[in-house]
N, C-alpha and C positions, 0 to 999 in steps of 0.2 A: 204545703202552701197555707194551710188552717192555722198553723201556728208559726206560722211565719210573718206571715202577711206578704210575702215577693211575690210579686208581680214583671211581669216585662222581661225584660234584659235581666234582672238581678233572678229572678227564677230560672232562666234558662244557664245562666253562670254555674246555680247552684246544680242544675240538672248533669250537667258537664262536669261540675267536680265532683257530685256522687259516682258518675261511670265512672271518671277515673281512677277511684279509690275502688268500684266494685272490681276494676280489673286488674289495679296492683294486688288485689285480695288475690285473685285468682291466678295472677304469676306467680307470687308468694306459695300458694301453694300447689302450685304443680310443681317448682321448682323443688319444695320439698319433699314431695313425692318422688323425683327424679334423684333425689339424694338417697330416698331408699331403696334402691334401685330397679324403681318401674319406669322402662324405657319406651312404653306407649302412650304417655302422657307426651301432650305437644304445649308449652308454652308461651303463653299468649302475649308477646309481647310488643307487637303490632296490633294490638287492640285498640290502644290508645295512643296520645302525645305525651302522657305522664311515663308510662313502662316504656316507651321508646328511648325516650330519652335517659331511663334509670336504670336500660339493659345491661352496659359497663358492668354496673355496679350490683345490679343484682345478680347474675348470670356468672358473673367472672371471681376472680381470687381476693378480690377488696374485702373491706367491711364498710359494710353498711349501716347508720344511723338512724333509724326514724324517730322523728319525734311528733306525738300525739296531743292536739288541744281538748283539753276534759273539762266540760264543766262540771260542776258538782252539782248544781242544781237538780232537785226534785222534777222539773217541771221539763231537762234534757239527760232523764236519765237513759231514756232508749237509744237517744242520739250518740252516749258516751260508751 
């Protein structure tokens, strides 16, 4: 929020799109784990409304795209 400045509505938006990135992070890598074949890992993919709706495609035979907005700036370098 210090370098943000969001307030309100626009802070809790952002609060909601970091979970959902922290819990595609962490389907991502259970699934990866699953791929090598540890089968006590559970999948979280009911964490969220982002991995629910991106289970098809993560989970199954597709391929998947992600694409990453980066700033270059000095000032978001922690963020990128």
């Amino acid at each position: 929020q210090s370098k943000t400045g969001a307030s309100g509505t626009v802070l809790d938006e952002s609060i909601s799109i970091n979970k959902s990135l922290f819990v595609l992070r962490k389907t991502i890598k259970a699934l990866a784990a699953r791929s090598q074949g540890r089968t006590d890992v559970s999948v979280p993919y009911r964490d969220s409304k982002l991995t629910s709706l991106l289970s098809p495609s993560l989970g199954g035979n597709s391929i998947t795209l992600m694409i990453a907005c980066v700033n270059s700036s000095d000032a978001y370098i922690e963020d990128s």
